[in-house]
N, C-alpha and C positions, 0 to 999 in steps of 0.2 A: 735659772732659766725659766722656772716653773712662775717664779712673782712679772717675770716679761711679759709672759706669752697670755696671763690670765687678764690684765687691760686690753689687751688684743682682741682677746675672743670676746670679753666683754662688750665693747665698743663694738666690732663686727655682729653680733649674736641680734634675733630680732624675730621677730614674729614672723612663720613664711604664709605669703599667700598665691596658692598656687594658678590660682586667675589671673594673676596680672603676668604669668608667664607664658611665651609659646614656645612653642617646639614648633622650630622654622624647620629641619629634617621630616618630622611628621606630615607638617603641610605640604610640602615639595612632594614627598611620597604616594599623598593624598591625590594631588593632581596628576601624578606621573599615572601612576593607574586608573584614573577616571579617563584623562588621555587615550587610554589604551582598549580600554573596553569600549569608547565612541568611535574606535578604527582612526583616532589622528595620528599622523605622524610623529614620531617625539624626534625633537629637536632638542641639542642639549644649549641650557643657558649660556650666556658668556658670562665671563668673570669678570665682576667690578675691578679695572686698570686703578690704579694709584696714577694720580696726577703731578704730585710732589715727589716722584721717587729720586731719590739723589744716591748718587756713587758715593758710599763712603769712605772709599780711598781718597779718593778725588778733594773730597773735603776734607779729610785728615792734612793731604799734601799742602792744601791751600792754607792750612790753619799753620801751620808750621811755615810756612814760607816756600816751601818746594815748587810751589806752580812758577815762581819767578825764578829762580833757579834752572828749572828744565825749559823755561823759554830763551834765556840766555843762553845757555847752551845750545839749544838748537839755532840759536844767530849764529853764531859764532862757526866757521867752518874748520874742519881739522886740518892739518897738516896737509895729508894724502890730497882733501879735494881743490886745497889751493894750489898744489903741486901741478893736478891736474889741468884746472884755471888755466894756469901759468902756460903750461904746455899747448890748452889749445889757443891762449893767443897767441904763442910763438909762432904754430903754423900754420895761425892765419893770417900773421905778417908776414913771413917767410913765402907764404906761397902768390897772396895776393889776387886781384882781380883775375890772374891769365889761369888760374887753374881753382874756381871755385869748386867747383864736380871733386875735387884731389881733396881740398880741404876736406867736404862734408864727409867722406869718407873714411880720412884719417879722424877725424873727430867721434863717425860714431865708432870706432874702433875701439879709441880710446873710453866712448863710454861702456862699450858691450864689457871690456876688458877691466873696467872697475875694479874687480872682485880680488885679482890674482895683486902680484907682490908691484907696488907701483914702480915708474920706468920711466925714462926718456923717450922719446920720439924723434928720433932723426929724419928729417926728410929731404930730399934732394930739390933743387929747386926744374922747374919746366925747362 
């Protein structure tokens, strides 16, 4: 380990010069309290936003195929909501022009009613 890490430090090791460096902390400090003794208000910075930020699930999924996978999926309707489908054009032929008011109601019934274990709808005609 010890013949690895000695090109390492080698190669990193170097003359320091401590002028070429600042201390952004320092300076921020510097002004915060010169601020304060002129009686200004301190106002705190904003924080530099990232403009590239990417999801990286998002990209994982995409990378692997899964974004096309979950868009298929969401076409495609289950069982339950074609059932539902089904049902409410039965009674919207069944009931027909003479009782639209009757449809819309059994319809949102049926959507309020989503949740619970799905069903038939019987309706009687006018």
């Amino acid at each position: 380990m010890l013949d690895l890490a000695k090109p390492i430090v080698d190669q990193k090791s170097g003359s320091l010069e401590p002028d070429k460096f600042e201390d952004q902390y320092e300076t921020a400090l510097v002004e915060l309290i010169d601020q304060k003794r002129a009686g200004k208000p301190i106002v705190p910075k904003e924080r530099p936003r990232g403009e590239n930020v990417v999801d990286l699930m998002d990209a994982l999924r995409k990378s692997i195929g899964g974004a096309a996978a979950e868009t298929k999926a969401a076409q495609k309707p289950t069982r339950r909501r074609r059932q539902r489908n089904q049902d409410r054009k039965t009674i919207r032929k069944q009931l027909g022009a003479c009782c639209k008011t009757y449809a819309a109601t059994a319809a949102a019934a049926l959507k309020a009613d989503c949740q619970s274990v799905p069903h038939r709808v019987e309706l009687r005609l006018c």
